[in-house]
C-alpha positions as a Markdown table, in Angstrom:
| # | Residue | x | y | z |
|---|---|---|---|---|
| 1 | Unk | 18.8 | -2.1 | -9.2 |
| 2 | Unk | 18.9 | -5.2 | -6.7 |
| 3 | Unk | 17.2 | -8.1 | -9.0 |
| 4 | Unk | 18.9 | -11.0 | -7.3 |
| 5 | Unk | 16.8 | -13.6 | -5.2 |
| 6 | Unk | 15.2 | -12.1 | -1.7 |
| 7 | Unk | 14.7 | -13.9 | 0.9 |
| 8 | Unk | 11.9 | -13.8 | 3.9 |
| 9 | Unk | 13.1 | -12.2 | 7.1 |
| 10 | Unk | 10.5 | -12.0 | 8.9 |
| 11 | Unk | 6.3 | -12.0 | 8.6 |
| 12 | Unk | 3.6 | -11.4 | 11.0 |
| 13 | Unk | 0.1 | -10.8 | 10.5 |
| 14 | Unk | -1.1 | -7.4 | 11.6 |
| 15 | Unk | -4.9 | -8.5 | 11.1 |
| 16 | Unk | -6.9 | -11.0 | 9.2 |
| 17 | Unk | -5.7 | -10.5 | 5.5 |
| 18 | Unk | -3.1 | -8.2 | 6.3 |
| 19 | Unk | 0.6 | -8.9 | 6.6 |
| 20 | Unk | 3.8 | -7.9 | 7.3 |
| 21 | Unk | 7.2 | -8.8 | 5.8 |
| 22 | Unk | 10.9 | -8.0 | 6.0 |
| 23 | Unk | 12.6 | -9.5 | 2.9 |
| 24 | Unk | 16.1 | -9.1 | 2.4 |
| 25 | Unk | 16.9 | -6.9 | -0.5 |
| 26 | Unk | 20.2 | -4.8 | 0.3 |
| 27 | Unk | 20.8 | -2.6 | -2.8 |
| 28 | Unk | 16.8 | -1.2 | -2.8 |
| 29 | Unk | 17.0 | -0.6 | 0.8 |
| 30 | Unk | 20.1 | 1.8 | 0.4 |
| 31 | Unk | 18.6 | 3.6 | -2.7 |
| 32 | Unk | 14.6 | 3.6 | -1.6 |
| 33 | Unk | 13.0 | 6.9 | -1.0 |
| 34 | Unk | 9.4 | 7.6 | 0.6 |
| 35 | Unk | 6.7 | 7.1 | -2.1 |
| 36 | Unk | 8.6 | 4.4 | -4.0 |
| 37 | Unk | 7.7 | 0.5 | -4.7 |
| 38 | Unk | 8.7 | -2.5 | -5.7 |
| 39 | Unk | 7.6 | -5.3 | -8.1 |
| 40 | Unk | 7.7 | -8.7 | -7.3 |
| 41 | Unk | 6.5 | -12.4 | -8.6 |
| 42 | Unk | 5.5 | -15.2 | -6.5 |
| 43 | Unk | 5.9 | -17.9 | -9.2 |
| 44 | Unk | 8.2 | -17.4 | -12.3 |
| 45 | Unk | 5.8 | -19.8 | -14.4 |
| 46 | Unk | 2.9 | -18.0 | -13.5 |
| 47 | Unk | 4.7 | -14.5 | -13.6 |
| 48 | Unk | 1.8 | -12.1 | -12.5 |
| 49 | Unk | 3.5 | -9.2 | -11.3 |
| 50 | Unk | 2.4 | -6.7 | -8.5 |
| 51 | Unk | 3.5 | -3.5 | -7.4 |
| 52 | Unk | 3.7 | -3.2 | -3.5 |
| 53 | Unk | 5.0 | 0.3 | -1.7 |
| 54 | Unk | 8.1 | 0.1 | 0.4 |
| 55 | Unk | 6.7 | 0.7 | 3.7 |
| 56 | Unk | 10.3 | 0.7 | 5.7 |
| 57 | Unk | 13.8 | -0.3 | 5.1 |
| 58 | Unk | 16.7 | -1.1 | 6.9 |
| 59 | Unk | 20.1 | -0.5 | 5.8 |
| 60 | Unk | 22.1 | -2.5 | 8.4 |
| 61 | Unk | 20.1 | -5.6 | 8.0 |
| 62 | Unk | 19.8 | -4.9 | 4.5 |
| 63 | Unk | 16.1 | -5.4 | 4.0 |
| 64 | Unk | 13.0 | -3.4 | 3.5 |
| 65 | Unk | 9.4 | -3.9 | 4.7 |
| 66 | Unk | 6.6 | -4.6 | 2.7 |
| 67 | Unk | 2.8 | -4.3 | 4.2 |
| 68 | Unk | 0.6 | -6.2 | 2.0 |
| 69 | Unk | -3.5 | -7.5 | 2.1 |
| 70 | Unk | -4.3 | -10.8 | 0.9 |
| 71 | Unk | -6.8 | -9.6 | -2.5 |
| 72 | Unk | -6.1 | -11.7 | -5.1 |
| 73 | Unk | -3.9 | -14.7 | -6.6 |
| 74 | Unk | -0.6 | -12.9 | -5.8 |
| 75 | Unk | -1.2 | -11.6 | -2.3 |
| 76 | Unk | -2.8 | -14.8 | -1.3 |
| 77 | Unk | 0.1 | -17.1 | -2.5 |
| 78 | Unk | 2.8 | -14.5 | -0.8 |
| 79 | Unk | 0.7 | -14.4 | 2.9 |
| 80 | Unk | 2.2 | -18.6 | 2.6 |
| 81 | Unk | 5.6 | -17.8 | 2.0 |
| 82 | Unk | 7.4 | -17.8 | 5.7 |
| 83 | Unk | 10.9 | -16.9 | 6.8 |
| 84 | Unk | 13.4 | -18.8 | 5.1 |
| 85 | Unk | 11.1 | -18.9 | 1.9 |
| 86 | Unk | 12.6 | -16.8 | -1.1 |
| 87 | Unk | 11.0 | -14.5 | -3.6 |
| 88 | Unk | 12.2 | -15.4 | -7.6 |
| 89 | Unk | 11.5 | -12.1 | -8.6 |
| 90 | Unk | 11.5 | -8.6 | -6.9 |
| 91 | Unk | 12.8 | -5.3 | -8.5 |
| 92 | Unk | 13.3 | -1.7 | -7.3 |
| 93 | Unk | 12.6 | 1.0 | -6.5 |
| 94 | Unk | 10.5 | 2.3 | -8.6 |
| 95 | Unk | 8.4 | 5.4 | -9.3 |
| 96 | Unk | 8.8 | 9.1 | -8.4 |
| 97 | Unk | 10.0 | 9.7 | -4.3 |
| 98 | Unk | 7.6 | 12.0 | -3.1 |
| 99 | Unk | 8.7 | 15.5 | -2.8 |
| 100 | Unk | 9.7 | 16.2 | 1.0 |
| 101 | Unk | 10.4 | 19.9 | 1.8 |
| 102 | Unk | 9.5 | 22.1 | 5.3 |
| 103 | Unk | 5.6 | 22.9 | 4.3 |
| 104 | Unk | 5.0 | 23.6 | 7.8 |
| 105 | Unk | 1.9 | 21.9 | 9.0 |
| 106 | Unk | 1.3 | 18.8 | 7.1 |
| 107 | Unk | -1.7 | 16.7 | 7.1 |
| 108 | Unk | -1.0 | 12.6 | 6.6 |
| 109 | Unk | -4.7 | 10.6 | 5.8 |
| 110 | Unk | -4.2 | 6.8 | 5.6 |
| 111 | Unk | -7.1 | 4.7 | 4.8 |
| 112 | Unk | -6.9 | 0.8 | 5.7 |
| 113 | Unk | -4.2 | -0.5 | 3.8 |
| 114 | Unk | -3.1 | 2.9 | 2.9 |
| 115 | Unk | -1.6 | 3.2 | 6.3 |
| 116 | Unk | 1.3 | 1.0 | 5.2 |
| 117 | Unk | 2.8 | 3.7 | 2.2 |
| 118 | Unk | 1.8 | 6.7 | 4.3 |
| 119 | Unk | 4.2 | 5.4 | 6.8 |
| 120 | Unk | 7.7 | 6.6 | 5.1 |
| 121 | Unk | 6.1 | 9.8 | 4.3 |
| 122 | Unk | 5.4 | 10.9 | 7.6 |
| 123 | Unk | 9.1 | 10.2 | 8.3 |
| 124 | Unk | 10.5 | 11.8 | 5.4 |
| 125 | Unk | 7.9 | 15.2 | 6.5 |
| 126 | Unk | 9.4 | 15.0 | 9.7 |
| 127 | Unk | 12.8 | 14.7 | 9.0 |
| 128 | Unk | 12.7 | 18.0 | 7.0 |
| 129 | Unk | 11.0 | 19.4 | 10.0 |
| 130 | Unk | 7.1 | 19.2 | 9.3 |
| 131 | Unk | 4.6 | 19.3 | 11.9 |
| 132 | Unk | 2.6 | 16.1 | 10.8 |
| 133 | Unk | -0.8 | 15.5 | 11.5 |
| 134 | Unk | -2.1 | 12.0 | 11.2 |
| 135 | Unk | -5.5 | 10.6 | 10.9 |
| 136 | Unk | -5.8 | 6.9 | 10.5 |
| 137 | Unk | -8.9 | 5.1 | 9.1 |
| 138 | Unk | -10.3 | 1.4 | 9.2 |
| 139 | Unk | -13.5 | -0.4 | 9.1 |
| 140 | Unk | -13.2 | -1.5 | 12.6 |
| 141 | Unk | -10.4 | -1.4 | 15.8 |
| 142 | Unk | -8.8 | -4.7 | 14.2 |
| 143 | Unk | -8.0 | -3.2 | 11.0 |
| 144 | Unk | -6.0 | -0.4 | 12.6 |
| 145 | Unk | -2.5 | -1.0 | 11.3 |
| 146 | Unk | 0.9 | 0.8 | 12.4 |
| 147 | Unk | -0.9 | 2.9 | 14.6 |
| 148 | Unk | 1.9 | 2.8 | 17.7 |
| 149 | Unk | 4.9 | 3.5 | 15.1 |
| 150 | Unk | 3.1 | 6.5 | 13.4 |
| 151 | Unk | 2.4 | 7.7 | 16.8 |
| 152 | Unk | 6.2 | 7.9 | 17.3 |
| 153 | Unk | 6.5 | 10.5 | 14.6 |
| 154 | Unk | 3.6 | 12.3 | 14.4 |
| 155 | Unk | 2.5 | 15.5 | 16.2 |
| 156 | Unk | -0.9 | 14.5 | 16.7 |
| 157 | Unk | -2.7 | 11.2 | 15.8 |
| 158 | Unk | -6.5 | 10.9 | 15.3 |
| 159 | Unk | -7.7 | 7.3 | 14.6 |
| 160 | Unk | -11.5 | 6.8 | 13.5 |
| 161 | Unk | -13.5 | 3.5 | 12.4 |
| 162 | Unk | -16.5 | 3.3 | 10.5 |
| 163 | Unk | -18.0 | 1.5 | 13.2 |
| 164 | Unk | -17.1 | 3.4 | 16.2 |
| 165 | Unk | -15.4 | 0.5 | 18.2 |
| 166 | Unk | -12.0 | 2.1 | 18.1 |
| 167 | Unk | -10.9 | 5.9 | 18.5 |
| 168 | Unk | -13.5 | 8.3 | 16.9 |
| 169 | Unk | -17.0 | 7.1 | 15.0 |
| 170 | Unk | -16.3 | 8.5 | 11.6 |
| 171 | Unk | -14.8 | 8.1 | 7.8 |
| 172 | Unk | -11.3 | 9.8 | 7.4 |
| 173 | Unk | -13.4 | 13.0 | 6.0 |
| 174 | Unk | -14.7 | 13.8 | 9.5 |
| 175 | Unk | -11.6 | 14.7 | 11.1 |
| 176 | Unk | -9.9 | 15.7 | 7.9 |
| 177 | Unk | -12.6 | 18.4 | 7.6 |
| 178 | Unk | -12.2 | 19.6 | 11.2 |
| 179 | Unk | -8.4 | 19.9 | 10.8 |
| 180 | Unk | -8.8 | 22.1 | 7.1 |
| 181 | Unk | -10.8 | 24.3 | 9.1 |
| 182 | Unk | -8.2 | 25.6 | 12.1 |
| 183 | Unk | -6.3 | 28.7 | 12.0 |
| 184 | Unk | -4.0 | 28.2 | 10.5 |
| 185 | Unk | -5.1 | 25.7 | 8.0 |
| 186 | Unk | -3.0 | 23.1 | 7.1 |
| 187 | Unk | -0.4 | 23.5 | 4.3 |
| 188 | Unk | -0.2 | 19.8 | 2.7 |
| 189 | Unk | -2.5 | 17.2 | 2.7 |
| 190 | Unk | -1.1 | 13.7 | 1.8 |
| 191 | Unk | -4.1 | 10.9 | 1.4 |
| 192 | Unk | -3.6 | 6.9 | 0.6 |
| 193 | Unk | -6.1 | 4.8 | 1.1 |
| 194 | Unk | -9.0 | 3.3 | -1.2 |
| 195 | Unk | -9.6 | 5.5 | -4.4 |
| 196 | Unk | -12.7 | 6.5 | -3.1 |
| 197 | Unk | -11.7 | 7.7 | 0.1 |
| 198 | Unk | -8.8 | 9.7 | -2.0 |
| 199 | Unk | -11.3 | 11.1 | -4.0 |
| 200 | Unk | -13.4 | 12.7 | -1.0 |
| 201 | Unk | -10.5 | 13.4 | 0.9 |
| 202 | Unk | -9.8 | 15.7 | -2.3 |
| 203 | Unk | -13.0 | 17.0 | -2.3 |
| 204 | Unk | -12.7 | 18.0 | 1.0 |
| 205 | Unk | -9.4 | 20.1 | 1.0 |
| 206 | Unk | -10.7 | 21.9 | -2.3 |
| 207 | Unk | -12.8 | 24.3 | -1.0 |
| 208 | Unk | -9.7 | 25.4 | 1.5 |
| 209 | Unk | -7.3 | 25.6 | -1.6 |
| 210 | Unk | -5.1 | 23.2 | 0.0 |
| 211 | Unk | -2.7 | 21.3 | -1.7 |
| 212 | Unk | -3.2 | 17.8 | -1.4 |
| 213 | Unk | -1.7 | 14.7 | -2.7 |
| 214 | Unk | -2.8 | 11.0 | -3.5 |
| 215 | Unk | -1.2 | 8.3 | -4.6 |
| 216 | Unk | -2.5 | 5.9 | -7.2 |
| 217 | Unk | 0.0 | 2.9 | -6.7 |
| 218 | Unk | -3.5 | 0.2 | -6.6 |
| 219 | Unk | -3.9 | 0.6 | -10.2 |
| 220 | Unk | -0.5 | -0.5 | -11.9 |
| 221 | Unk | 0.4 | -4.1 | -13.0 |
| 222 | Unk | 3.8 | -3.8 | -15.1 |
| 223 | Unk | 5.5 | -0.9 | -13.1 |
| 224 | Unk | 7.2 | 0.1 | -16.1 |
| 225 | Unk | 5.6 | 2.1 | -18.4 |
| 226 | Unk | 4.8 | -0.8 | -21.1 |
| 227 | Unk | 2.0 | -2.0 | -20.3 |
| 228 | Unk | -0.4 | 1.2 | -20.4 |
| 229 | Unk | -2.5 | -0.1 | -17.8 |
| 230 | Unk | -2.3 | 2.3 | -15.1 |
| 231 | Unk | -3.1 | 4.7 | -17.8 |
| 232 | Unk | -5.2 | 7.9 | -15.8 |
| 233 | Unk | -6.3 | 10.9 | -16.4 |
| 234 | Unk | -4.7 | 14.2 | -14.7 |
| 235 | Unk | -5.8 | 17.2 | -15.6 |
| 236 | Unk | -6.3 | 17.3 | -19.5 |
| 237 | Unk | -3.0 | 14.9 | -19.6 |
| 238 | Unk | -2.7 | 11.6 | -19.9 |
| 239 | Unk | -0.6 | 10.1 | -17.1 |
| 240 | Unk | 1.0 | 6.7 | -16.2 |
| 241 | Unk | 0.9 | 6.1 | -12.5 |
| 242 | Unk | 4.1 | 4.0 | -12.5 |
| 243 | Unk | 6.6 | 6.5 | -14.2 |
| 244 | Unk | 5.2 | 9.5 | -13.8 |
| 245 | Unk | 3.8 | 8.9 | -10.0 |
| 246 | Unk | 2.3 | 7.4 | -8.3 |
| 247 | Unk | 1.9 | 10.5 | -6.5 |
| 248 | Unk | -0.4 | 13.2 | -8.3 |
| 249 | Unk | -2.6 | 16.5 | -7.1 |
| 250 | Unk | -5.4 | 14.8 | -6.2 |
| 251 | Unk | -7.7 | 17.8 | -7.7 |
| 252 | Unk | -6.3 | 17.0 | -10.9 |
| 253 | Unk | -6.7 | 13.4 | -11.0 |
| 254 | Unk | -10.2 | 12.1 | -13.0 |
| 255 | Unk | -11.2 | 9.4 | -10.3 |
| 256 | Unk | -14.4 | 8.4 | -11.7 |
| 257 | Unk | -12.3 | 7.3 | -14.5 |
| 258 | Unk | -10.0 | 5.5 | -12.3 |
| 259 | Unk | -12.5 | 3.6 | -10.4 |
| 260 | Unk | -14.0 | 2.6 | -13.7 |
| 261 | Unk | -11.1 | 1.0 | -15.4 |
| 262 | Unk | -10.5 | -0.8 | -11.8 |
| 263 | Unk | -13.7 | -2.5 | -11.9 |
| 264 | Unk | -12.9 | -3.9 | -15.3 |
| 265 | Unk | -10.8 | -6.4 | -13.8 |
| 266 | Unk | -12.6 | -7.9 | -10.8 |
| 267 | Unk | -14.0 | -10.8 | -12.5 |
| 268 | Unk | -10.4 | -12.0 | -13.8 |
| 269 | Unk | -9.4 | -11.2 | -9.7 |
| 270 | Unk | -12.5 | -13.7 | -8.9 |
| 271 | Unk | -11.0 | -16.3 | -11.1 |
| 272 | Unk | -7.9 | -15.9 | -10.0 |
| 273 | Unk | -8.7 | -16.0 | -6.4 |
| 274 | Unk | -10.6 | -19.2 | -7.5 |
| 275 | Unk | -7.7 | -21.0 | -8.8 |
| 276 | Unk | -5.6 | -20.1 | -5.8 |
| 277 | Unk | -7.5 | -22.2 | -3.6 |
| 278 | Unk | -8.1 | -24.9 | -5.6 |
| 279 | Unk | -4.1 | -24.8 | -5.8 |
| 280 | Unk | -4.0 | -24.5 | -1.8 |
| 281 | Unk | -6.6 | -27.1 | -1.1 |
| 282 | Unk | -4.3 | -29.5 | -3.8 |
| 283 | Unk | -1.2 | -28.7 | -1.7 |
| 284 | Unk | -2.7 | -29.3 | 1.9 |
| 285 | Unk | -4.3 | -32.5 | 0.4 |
| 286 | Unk | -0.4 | -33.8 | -0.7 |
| 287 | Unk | 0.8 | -32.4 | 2.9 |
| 288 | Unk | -1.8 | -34.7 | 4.3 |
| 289 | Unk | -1.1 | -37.9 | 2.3 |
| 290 | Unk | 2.9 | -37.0 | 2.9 |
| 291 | Unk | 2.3 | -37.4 | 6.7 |
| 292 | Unk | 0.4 | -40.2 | 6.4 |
| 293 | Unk | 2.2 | -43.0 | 5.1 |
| 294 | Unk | 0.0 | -45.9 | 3.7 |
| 295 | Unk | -3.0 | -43.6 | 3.0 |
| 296 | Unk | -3.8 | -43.7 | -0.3 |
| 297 | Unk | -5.8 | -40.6 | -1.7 |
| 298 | Unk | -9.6 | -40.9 | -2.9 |
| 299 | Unk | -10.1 | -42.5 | -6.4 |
């Protein structure tokens, strides 16, 4: 496992809040396999630590690619750090690969953010010789992420918005329907997004008796099993998403439950979003006085 410091490659911002980096990290690039994550620290006095999927690696420049939206404390501080910048903490990878084998026709559903994880899947599908159907969701045409490489791979791409101003005027369910519905159906369904676009997504493949898989990675915070907070309900078991998944049969999984114990922690996100930009507005305020010599700050 590759703990040693990491290093910013390369970043670019793929919409408003979202970004993409390449961080140097050698030994998890060689050993990652679709479906896994990483944990990593911003600050190692602050030390909040935050799962994040491995969305690509690369094992000749020795680094893997992380797709990440600013949300809270953690993501904010990390959209700051540039190339050249280095991580103090990043482990991995963690949590169960997903289980690639020739289904035949697999479905791929990738909700917003979700996009990012879906991404390795639909390469590791079509390396064992899957025919991969993708449908791609966002709120709008400038929250479609990844969309040109996932076009590479897949057999057939639908993209739809909530607001109709890109690709097709529907939620992820609309096409997703339609698709369960051909002869022949589908054999897999794979959907990432939100929980509660997981949740109808499941709800739509049940009636076809498809199998169809979601993973849970939004809701862990150690990564390890110790902390119990990613605790979930699957089937009549009790389930931690970071050992035991974060993959799961998503008619199984109790999401009501899951979007519950999510909700518990928004107004410690609010406060911590809070305190990030008193922290930012602090350091533009010395990065002001610093290039202005003589200027003394306000009393």
């Amino acid at each position: 496992m590759d703990c040693s410091p990491h290093t910013v490659l390369y970043k670019k911002q793929l919409s408003e809040d979202v970004f993409l980096m390449r961080i140097r990290a050698p030994l998890i690039a060689g050993e990652r396999r679709p479906g896994q994550f990483i944990i990593l620290s911003v600050d190692e006095e602050y030390g909040e630590r935050i799962p994040l999927t491995i969305a690509d690696a690369d094992t000749a420049e020795g680094s893997i690619t992380l797709v990440f939206q600013r949300v809270g404390y953690s993501t904010l501080a990390l959209a700051d750090f540039n190339p050249g910048d280095t991580l103090p903490v990043l482990v991995g990878p963690l949590g169960r690969p997903t289980h690639l084998e020739n289904f035949g026709t697999a479905v791929c559903v990738g909700g917003g953010i979700g996009v990012a994880p879906l991404y390795p899947i639909i390469q590791g599908l079509k390396e064992v010789g899957n025919r991969v159907i993708a449908i791609l969701g966002a709120r709008s045409k400038d929250l479609v992420i990844l969309e040109d490489r996932i076009r590479e791979l897949a057999d057939e791409v639908v993209v739809c918005t909530d607001d109709g101003s890109y690709g097709r005027k529907a939620l992820v369910t609309g096409p997703l329907k339609d698709v369960c519905e051909r002869t022949p159906k589908p054999d897999v369904v794979v959907a990432i997004g939100p929980p509660i676009m997981m949740k109808f997504c499941a709800e739509t493949t049940r009636p076809h008796g498809i199998h169809t898989l979601v993973s849970l990675n939004t809701i862990m915070v150690d990564g390890t099993g110790m902390c119990g907070g990613c605790r979930i309900t699957v089937g009549d078991e009790t389930r931690f998403v970071c050992v035991d998944g974060p993959e799961f049969d998503g008619h199984k999984v109790d999401f009501d439950e899951l979007m519950s114990r999510l909700r518990s922690f928004q107004d410690q996100e609010a406060e911590e979003i809070q305190r990030w930009q008193r922290e930012h507005a602090c350091r533009m305020q010395q990065a002001l006085e610093a290039a202005t010599p003589g200027k003394e700050s306000p009393a």
